[in-house]
C-alpha positions in Angstrom: 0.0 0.0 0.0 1.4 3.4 -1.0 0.1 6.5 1.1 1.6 9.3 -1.2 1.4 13.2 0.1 -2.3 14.5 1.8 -5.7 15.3 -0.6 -7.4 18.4 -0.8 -9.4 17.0 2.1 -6.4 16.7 4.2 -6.7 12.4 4.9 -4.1 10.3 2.5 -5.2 8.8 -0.6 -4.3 4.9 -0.5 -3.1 3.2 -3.5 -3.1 -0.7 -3.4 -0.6 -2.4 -5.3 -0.4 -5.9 -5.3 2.4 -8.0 -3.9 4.9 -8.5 -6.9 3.2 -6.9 -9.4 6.3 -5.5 -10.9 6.9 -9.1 -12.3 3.6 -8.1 -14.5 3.5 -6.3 -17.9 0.8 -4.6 -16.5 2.0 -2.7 -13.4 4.5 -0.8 -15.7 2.1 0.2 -18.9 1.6 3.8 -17.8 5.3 4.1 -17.2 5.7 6.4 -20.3 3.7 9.0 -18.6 6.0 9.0 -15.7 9.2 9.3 -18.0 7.4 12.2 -20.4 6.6 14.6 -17.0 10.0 13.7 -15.6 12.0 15.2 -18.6 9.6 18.0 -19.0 9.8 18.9 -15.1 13.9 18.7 -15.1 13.8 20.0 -18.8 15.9 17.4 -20.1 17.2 18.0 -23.7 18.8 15.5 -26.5 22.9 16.0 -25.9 25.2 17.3 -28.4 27.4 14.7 -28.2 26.8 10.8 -28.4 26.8 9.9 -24.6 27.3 6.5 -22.6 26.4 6.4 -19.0 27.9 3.3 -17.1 26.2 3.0 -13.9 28.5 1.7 -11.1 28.3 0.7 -7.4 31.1 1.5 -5.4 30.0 1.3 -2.3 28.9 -2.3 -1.8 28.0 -2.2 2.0 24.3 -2.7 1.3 24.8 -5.1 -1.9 27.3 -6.5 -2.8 26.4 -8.2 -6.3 27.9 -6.4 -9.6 29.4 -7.1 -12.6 33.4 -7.0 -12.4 34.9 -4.8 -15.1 32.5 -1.8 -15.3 35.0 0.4 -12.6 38.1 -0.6 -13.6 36.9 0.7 -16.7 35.4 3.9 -15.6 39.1 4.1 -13.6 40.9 4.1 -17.0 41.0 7.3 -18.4 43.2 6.6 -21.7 40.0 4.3 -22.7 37.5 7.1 -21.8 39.9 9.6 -24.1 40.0 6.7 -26.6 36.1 7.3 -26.8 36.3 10.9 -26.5 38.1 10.9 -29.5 36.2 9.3 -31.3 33.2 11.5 -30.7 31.6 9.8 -27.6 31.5 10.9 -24.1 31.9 8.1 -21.5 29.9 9.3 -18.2 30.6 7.1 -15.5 28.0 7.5 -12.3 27.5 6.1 -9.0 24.5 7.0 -6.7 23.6 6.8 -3.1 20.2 7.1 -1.6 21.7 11.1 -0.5 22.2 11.9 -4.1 19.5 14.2 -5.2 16.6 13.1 -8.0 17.8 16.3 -9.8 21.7 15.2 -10.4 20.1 11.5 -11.5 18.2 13.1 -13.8 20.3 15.4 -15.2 23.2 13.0 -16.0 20.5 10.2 -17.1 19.4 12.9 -19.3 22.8 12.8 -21.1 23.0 9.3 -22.2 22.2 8.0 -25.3 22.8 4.6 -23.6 23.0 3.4 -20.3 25.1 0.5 -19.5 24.5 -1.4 -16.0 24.6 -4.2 -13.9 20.9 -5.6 -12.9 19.9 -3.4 -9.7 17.5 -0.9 -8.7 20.0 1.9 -10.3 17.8 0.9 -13.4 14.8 2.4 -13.0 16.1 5.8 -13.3 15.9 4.7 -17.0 13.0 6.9 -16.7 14.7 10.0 -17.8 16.2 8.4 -20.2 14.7 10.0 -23.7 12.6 7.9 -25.6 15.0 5.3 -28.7 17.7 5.7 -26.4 19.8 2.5 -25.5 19.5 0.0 -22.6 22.2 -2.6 -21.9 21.4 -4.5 -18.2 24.0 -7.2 -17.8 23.4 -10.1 -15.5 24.9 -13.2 -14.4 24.1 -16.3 -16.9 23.4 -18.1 -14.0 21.0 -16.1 -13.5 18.8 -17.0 -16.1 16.6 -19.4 -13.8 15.6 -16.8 -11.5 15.4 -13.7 -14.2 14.2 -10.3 -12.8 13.0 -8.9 -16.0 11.1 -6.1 -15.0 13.3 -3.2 -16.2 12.9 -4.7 -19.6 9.3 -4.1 -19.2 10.1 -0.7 -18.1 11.8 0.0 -20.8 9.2 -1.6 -23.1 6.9 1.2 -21.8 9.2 3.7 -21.8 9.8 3.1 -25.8 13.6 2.7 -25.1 15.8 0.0 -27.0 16.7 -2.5 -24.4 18.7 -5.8 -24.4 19.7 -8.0 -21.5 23.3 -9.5 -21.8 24.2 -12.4 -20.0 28.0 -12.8 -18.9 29.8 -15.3 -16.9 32.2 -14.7 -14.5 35.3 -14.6 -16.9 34.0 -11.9 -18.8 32.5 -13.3 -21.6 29.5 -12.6 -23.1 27.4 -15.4 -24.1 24.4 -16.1 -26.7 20.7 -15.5 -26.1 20.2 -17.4 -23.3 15.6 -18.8 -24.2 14.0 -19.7 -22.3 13.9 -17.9 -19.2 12.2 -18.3 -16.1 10.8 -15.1 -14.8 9.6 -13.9 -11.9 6.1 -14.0 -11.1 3.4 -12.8 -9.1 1.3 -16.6 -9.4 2.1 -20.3 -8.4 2.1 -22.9 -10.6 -1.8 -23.8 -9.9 -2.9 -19.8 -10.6 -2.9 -18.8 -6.9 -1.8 -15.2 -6.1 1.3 -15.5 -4.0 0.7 -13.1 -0.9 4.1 -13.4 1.3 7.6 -12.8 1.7 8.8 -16.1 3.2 11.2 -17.8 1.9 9.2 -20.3 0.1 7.3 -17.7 -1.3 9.8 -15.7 -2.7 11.4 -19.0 -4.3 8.0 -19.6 -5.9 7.8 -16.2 -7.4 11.5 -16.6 -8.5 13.1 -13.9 -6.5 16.2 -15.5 -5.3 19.6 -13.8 -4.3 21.7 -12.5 -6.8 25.1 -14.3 -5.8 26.8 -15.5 -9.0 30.0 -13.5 -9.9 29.6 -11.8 -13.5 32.1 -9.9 -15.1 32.6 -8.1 -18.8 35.8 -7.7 -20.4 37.0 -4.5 -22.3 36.7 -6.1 -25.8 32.9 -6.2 -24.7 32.3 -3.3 -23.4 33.8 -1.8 -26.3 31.6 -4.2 -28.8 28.4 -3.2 -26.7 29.1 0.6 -26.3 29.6 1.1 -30.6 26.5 -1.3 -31.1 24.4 0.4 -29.0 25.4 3.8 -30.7 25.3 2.0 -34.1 21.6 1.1 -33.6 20.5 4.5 -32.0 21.8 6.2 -35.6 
């Protein structure tokens, strides 16, 4: 239940949202209008200059799951002038829950594509403009437990998005069908209503534990498709 800021009549207005419903096509199909007020209210504008936002986490004291290789690479700066010069701005970002929904927006608003590891830094795809890039990268082992709810995010949000799986040597590996995703229903139809542990394994949301990792070559071969396909 959501209790957002008081009415005209001065009581809260109460919003039920169902328990996993963000495993659902359906809790995200309004999204768009979200994303279009968002980059009208920070007046967000299409950047001069080709932009790819890598989204890290470097402070890992309240997760510690992400993919290996995205900050040695924001570290390197001869790779980042490498890109420069050839026309593309690297913007490498990192955000803490005391970083202001202005600054996210802002440098969101930049990107032509945004490269991260599956996490909740995701959903500020949001300010993202609409046929701009998404590249989430998760762990292949992952793919019996997928949380593919940014891609239906995205899907809203008319962005381009693809999923890449990697394994923990760096390598990225084919299109990975099927995939077991999570869900808001058992087996039988039933509505799962809980957050025990059993519950949670039913609708498929299990720890993200496996170590990922993506190699330069890659990142290179992901950045220049991404910006390939956007043009």
């Amino acid at each position: 239940t959501i209790r957002p800021a008081c009415d005209s009549l001065g009581e809260h207005a109460v919003i039920s949202v169902p328990h996993l419903s963000f495993c659902t096509e359906k809790y995200w199909e309004r999204a768009h209008i979200l994303g279009a007020y968002l980059r009208a209210r920070y007046h967000l504008i299409v950047p001069k200059v080709p932009a790819a936002l890598i989204v890290i986490r470097e402070d890992n004291t309240s997760r510690n799951w992400d993919v290996d290789g995205l900050l040695s690479a924001c570290e390197d700066q001869e790779w980042i002038a490498n890109w420069l010069s050839a026309g593309v701005n690297i913007i490498c970002t990192s955000w803490t829950r005391f970083t202001s929904i202005s600054t996210v927006a802002w440098t969101v608003g930049l990107a032509s594509v945004f490269i991260a590891g599956h996490g909740a830094g995701l959903a500020n795809i949001v300010f993202l403009r609409p046929q701009a890039q998404v590249i989430e990268l998760d762990a292949v082992n992952h793919t019996n437990h997928n949380r593919q709810f940014y891609g239906l995010l995205a899907q809203d949000l008319g962005l381009n998005y693809t999923k890449i799986w990697v394994d923990a040597n760096g390598h990225r590996l084919a299109d990975l069908r099927p995939l077991s995703n999570c869900t808001d229903r058992r087996s039988d139809g039933s509505h799962i209503a809980g957050q025990s542990a059993e519950e949670l394994t039913a609708a498929g949301i299990l720890p993200y534990n496996t170590p990922a990792a993506i190699n330069r070559n890659e990142l290179d071969f992901l950045v220049a498709r991404a910006l390939i396909s956007e043009n």
